[in-house]
PyMOL Python script that loads the backbone (N, CA, C, O; Angstrom):
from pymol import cmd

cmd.read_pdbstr("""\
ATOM      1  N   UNK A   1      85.670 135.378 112.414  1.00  0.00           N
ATOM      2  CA  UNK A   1      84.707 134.915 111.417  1.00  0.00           C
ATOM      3  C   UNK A   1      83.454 135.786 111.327  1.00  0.00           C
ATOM      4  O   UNK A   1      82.685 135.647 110.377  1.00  0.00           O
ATOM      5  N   UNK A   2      83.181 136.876 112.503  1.00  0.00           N
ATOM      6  CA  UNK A   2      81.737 137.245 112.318  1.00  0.00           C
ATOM      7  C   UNK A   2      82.070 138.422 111.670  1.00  0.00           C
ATOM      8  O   UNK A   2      81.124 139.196 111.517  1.00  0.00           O
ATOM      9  N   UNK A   3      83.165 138.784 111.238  1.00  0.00           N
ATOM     10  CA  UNK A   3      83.553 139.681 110.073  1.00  0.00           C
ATOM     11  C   UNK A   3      83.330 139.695 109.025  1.00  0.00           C
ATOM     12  O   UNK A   3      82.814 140.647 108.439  1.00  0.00           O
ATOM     13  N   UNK A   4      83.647 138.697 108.553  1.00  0.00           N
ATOM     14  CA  UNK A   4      84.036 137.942 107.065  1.00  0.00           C
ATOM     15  C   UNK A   4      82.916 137.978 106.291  1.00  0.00           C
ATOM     16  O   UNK A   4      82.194 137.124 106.806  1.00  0.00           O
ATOM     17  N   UNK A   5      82.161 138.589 105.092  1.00  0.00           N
ATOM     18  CA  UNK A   5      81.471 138.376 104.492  1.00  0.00           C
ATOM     19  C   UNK A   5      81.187 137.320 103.955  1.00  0.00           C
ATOM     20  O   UNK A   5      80.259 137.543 103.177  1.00  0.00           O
ATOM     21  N   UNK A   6      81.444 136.394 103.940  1.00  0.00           N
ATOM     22  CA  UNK A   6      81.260 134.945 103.776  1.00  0.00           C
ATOM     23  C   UNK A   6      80.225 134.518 104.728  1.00  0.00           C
ATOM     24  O   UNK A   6      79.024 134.251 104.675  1.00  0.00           O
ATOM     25  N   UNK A   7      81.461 134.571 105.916  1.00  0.00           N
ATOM     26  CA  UNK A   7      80.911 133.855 106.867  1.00  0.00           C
ATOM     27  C   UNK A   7      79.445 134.382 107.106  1.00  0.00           C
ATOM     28  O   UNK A   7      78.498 133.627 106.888  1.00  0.00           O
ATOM     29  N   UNK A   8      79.245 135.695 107.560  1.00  0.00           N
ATOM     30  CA  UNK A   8      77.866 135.976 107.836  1.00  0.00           C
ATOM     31  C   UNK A   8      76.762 135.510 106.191  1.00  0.00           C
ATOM     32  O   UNK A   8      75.567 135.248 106.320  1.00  0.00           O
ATOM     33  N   UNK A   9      77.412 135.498 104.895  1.00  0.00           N
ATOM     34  CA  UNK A   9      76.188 134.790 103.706  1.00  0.00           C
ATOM     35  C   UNK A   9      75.942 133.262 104.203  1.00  0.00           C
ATOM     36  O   UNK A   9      74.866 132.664 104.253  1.00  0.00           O
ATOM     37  N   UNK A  10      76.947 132.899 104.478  1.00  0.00           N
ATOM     38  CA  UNK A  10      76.973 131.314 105.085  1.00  0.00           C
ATOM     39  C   UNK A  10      76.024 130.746 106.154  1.00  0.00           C
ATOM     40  O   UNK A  10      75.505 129.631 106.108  1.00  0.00           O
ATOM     41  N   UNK A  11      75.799 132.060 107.540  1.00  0.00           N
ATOM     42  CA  UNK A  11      75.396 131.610 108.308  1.00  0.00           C
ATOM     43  C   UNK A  11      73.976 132.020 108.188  1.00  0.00           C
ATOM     44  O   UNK A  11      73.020 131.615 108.849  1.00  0.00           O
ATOM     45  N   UNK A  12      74.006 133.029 107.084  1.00  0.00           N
ATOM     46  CA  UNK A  12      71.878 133.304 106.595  1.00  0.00           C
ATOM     47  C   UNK A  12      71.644 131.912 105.692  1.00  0.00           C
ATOM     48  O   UNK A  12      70.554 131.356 105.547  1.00  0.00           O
ATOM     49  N   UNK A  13      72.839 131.505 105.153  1.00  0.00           N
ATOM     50  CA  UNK A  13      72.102 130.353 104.377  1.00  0.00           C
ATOM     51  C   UNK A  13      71.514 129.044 105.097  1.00  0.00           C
ATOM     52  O   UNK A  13      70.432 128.459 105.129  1.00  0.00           O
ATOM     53  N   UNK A  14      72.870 128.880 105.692  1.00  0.00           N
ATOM     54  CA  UNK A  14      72.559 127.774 107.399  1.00  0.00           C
ATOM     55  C   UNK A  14      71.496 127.416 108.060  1.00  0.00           C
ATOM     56  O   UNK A  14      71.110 126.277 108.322  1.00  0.00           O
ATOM     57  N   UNK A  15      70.726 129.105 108.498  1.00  0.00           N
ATOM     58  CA  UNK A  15      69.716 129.354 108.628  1.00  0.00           C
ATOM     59  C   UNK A  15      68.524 128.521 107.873  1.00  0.00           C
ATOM     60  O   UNK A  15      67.945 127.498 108.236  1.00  0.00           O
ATOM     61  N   UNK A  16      68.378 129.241 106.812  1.00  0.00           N
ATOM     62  CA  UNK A  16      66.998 128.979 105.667  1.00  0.00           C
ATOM     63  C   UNK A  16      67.246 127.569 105.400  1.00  0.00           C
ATOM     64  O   UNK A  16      66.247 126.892 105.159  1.00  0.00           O
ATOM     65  N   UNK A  17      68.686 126.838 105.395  1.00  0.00           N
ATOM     66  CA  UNK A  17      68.560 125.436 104.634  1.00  0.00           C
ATOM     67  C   UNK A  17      67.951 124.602 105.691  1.00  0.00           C
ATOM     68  O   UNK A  17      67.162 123.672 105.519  1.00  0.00           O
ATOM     69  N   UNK A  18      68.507 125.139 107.012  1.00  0.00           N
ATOM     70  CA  UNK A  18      67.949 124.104 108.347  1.00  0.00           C
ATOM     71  C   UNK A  18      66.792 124.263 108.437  1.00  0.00           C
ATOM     72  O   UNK A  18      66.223 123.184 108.609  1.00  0.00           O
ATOM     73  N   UNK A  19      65.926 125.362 108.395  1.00  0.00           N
ATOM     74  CA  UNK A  19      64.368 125.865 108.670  1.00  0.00           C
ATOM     75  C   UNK A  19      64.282 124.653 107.448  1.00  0.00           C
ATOM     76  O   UNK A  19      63.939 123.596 107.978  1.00  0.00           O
ATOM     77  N   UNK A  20      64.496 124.501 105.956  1.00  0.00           N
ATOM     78  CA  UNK A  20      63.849 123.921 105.163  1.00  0.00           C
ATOM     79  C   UNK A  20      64.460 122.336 105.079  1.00  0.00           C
ATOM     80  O   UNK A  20      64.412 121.630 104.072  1.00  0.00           O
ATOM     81  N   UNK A  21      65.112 121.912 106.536  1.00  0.00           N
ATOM     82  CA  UNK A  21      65.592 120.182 106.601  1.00  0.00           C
ATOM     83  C   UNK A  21      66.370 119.945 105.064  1.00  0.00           C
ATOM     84  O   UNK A  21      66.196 119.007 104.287  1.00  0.00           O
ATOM     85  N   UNK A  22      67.160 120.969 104.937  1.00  0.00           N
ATOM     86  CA  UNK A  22      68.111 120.822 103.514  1.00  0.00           C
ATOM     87  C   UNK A  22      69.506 120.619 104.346  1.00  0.00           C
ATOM     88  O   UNK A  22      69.725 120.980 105.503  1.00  0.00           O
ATOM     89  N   UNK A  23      70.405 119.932 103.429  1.00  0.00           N
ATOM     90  CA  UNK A  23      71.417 119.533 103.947  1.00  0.00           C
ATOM     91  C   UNK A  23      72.527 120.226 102.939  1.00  0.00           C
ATOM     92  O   UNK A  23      72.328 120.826 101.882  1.00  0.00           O
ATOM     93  N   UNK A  24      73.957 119.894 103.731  1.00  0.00           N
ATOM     94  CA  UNK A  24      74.675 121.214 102.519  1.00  0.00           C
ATOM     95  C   UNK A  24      76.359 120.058 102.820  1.00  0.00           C
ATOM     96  O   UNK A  24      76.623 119.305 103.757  1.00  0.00           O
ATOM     97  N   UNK A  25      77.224 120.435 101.463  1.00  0.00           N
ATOM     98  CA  UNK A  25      78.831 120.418 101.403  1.00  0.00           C
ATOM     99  C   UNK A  25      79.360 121.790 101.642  1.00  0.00           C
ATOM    100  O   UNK A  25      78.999 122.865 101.163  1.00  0.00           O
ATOM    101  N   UNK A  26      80.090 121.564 102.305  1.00  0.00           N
ATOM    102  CA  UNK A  26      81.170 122.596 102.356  1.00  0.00           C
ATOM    103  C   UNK A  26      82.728 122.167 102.042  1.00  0.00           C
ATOM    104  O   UNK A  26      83.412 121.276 102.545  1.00  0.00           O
ATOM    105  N   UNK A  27      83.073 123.262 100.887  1.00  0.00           N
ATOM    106  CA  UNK A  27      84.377 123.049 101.386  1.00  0.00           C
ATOM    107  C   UNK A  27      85.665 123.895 101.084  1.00  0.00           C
ATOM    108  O   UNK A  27      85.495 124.819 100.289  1.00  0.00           O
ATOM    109  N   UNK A  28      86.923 123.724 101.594  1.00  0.00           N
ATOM    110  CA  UNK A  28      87.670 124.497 101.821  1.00  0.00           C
ATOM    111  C   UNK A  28      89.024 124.504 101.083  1.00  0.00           C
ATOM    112  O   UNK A  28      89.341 123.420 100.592  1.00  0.00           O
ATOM    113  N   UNK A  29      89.840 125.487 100.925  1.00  0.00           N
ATOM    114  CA  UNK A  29      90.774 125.247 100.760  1.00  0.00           C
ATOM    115  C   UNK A  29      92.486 125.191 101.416  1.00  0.00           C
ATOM    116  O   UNK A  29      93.635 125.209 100.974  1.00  0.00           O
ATOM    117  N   UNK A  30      91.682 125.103 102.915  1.00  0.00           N
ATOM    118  CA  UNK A  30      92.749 125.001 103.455  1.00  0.00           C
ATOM    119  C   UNK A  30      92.281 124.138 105.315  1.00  0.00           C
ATOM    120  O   UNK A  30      91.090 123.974 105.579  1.00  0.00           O
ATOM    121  N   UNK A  31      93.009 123.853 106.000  1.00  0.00           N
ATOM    122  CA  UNK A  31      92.439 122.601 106.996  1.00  0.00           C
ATOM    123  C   UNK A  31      92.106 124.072 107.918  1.00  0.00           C
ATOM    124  O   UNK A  31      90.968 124.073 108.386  1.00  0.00           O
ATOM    125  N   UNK A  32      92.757 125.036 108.166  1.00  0.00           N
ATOM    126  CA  UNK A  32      92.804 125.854 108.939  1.00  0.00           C
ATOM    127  C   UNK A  32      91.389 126.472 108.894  1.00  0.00           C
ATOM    128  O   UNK A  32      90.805 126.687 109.956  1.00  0.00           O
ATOM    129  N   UNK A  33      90.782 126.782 107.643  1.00  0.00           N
ATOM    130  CA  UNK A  33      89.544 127.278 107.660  1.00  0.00           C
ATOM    131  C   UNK A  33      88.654 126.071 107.674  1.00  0.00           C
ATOM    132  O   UNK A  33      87.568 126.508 108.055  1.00  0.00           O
ATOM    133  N   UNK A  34      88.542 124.817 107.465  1.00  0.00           N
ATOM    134  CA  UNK A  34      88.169 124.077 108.039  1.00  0.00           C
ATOM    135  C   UNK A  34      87.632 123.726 109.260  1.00  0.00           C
ATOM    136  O   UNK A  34      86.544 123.208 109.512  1.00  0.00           O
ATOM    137  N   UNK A  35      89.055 124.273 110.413  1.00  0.00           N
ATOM    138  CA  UNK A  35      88.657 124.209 111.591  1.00  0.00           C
ATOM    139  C   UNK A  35      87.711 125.635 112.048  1.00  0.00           C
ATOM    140  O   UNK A  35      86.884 125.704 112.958  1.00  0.00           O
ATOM    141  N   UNK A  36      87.948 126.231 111.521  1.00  0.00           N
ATOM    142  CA  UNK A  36      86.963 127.480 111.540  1.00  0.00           C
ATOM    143  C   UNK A  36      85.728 127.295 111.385  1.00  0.00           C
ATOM    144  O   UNK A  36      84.945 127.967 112.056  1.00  0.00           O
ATOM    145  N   UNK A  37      85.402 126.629 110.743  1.00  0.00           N
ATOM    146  CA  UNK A  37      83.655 126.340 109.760  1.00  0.00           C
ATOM    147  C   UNK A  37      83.161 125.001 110.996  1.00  0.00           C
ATOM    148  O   UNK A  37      81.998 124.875 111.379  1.00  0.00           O
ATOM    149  N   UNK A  38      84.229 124.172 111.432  1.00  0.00           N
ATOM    150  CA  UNK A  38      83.902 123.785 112.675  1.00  0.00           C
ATOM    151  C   UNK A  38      83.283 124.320 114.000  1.00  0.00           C
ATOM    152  O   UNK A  38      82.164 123.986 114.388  1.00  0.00           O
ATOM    153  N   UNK A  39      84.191 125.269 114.729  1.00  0.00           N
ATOM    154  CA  UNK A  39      83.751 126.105 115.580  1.00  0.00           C
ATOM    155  C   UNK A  39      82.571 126.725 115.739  1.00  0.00           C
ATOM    156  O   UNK A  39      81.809 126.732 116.706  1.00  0.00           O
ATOM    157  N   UNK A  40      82.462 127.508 114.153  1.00  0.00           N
ATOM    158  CA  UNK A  40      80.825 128.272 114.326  1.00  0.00           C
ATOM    159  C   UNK A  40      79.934 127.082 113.727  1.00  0.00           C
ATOM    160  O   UNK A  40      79.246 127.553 112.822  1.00  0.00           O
ATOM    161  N   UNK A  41      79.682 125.639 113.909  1.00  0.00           N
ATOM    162  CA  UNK A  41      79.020 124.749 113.634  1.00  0.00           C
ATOM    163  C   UNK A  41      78.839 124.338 114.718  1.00  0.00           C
ATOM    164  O   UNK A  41      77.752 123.889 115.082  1.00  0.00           O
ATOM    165  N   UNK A  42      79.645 124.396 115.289  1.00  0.00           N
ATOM    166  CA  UNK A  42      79.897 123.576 117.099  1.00  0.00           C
ATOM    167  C   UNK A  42      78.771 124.855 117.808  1.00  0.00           C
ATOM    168  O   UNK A  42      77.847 124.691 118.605  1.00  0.00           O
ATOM    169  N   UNK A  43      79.279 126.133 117.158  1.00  0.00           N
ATOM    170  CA  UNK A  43      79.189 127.597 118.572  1.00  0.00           C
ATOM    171  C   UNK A  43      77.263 127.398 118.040  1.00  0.00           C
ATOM    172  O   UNK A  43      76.371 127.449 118.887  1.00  0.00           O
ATOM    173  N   UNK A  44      77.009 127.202 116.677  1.00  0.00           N
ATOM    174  CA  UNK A  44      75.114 127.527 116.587  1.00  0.00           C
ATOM    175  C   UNK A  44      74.727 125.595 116.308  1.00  0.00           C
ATOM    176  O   UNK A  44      74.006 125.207 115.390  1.00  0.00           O
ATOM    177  N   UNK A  45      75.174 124.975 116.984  1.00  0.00           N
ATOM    178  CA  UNK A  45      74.312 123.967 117.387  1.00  0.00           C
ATOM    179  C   UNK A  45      74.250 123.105 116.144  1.00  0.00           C
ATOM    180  O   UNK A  45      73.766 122.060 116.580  1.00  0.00           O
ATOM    181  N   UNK A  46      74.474 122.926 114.753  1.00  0.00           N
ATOM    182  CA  UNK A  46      74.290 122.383 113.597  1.00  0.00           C
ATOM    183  C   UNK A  46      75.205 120.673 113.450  1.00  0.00           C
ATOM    184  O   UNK A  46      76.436 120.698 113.449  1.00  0.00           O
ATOM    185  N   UNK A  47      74.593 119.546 113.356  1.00  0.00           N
ATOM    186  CA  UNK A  47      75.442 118.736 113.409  1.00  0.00           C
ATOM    187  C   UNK A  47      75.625 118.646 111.711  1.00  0.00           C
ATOM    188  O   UNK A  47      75.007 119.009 110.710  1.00  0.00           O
ATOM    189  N   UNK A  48      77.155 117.765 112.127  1.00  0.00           N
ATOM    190  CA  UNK A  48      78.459 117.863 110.731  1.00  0.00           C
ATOM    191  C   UNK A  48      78.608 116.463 110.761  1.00  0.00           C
ATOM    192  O   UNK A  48      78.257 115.692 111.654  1.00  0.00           O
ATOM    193  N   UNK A  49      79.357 116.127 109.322  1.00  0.00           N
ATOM    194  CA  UNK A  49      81.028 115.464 109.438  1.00  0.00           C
ATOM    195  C   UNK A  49      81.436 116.068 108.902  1.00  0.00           C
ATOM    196  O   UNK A  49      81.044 116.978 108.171  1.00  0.00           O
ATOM    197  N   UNK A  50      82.875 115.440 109.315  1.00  0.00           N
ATOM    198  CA  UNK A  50      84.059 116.145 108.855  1.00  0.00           C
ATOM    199  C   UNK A  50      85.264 115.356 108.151  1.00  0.00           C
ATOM    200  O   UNK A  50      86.168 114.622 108.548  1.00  0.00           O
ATOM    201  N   UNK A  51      84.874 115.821 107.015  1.00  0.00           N
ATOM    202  CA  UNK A  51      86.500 114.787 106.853  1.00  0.00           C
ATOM    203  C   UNK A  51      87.351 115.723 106.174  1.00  0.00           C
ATOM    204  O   UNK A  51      86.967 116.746 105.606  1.00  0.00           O
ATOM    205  N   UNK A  52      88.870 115.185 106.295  1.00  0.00           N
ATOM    206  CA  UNK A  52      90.226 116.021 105.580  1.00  0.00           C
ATOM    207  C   UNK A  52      91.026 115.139 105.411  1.00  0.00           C
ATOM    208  O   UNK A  52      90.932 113.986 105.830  1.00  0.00           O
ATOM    209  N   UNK A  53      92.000 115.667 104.699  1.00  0.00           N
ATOM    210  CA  UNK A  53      93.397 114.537 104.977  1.00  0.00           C
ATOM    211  C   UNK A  53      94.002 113.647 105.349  1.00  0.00           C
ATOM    212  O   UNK A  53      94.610 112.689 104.873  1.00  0.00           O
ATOM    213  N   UNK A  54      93.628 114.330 106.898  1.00  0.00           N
ATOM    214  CA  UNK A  54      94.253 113.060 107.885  1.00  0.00           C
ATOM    215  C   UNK A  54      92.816 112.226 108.627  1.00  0.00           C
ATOM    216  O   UNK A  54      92.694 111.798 109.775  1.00  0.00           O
ATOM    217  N   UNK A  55      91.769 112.201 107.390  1.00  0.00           N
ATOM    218  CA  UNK A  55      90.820 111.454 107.619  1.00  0.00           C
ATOM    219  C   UNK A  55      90.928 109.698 107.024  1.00  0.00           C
ATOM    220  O   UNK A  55      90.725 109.417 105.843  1.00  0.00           O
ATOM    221  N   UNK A  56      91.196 108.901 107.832  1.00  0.00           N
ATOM    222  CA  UNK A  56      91.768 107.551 107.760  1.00  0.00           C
ATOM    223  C   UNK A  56      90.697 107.064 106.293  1.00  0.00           C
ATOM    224  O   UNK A  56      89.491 107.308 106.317  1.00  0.00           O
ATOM    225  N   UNK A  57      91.384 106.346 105.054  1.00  0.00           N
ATOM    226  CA  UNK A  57      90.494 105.886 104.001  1.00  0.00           C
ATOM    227  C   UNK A  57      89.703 104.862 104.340  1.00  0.00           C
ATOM    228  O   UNK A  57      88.733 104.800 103.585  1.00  0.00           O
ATOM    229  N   UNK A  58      89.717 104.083 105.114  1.00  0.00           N
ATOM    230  CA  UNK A  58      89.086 103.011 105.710  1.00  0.00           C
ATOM    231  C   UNK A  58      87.820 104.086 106.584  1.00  0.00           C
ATOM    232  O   UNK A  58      86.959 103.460 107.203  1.00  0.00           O
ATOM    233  N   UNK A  59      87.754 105.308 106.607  1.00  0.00           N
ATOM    234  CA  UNK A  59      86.544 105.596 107.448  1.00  0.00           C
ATOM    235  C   UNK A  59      85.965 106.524 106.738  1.00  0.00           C
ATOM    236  O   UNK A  59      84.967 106.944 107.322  1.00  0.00           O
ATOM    237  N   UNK A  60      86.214 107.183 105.424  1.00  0.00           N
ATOM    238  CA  UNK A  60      86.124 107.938 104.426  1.00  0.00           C
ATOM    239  C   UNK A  60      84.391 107.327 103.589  1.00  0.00           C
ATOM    240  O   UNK A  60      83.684 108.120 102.966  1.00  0.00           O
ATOM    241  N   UNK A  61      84.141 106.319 103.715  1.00  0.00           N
ATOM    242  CA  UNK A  61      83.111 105.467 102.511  1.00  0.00           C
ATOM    243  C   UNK A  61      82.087 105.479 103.836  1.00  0.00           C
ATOM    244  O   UNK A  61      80.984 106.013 103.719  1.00  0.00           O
ATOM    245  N   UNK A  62      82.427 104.973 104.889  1.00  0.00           N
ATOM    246  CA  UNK A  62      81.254 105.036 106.257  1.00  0.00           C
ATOM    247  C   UNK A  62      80.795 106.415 106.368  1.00  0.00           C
ATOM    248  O   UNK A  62      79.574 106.541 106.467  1.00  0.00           O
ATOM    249  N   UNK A  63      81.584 107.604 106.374  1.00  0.00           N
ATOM    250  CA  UNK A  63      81.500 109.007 106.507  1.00  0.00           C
ATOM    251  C   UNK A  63      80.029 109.643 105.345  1.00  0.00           C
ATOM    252  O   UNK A  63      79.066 110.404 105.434  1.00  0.00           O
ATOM    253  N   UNK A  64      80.745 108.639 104.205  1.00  0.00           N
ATOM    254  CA  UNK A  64      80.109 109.085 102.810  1.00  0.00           C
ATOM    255  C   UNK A  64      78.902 108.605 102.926  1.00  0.00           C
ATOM    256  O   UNK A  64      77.986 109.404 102.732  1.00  0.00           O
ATOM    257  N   UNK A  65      78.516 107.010 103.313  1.00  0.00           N
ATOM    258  CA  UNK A  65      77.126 106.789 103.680  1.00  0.00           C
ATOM    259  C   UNK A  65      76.484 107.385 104.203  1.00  0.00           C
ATOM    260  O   UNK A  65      75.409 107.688 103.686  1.00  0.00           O
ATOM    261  N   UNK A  66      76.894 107.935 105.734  1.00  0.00           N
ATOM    262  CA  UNK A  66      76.360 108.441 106.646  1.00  0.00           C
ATOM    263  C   UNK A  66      75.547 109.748 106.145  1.00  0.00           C
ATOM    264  O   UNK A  66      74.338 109.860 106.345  1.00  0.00           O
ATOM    265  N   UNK A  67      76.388 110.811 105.416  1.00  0.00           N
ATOM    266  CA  UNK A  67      75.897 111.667 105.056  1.00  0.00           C
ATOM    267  C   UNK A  67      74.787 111.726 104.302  1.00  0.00           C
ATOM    268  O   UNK A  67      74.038 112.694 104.437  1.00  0.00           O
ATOM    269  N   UNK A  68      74.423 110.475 103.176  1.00  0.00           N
ATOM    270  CA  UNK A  68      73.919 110.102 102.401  1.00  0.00           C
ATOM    271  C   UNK A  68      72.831 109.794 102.459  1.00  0.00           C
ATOM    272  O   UNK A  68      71.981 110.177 101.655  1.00  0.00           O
ATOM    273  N   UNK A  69      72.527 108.701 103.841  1.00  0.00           N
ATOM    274  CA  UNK A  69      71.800 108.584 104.300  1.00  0.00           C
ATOM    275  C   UNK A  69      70.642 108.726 105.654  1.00  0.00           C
ATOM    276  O   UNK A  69      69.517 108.239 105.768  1.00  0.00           O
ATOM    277  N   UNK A  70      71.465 109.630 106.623  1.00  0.00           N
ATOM    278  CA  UNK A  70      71.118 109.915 108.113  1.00  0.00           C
ATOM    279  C   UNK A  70      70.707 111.594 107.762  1.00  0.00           C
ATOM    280  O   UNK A  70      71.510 112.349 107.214  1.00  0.00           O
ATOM    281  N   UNK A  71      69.557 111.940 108.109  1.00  0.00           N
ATOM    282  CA  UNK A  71      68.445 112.756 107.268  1.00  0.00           C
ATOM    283  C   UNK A  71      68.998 114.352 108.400  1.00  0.00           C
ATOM    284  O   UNK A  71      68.869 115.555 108.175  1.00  0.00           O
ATOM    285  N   UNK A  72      69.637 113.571 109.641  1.00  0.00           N
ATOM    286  CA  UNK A  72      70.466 114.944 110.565  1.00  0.00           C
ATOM    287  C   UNK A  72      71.541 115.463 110.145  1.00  0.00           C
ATOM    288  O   UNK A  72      72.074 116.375 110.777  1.00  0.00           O
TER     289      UNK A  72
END
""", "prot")
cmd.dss("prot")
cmd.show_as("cartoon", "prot")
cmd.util.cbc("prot")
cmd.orient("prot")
């Protein structure tokens, strides 16, 4: 990932949005890069959710609040 021109625009944006308490969507088109965008979220400290597919619908609307409303 620290190849990828993406990834490094991604992780200057990461940067500036966290300095400015901005919050962000991401998303993907595949679960695999998914778990990728995980890792370097996990590796620089940034808390997430995460949802995909095999994200249960019954926990999908709690997920959606959360984001919505919890300012981390």
């Amino acid at each position: 990932p620290r190849r990828s021109g993406k990834m490094i625009v991604l992780e200057t944006l990461l940067k500036i949005w966290s300095k400015q308490k901005n919050r962000c969507l991401l998303f993907t088109q595949s679960k695999q890069m998914l778990n990728i965008l995980e890792e370097f979220l996990i590796e620089n400290h940034y808390s997430y959710l995460k949802m995909d597919g095999t994200t249960a619908i019954g926990s999908r609307q709690e997920l959606v609040h959360r984001y919505n409303t919890d300012p981390s």
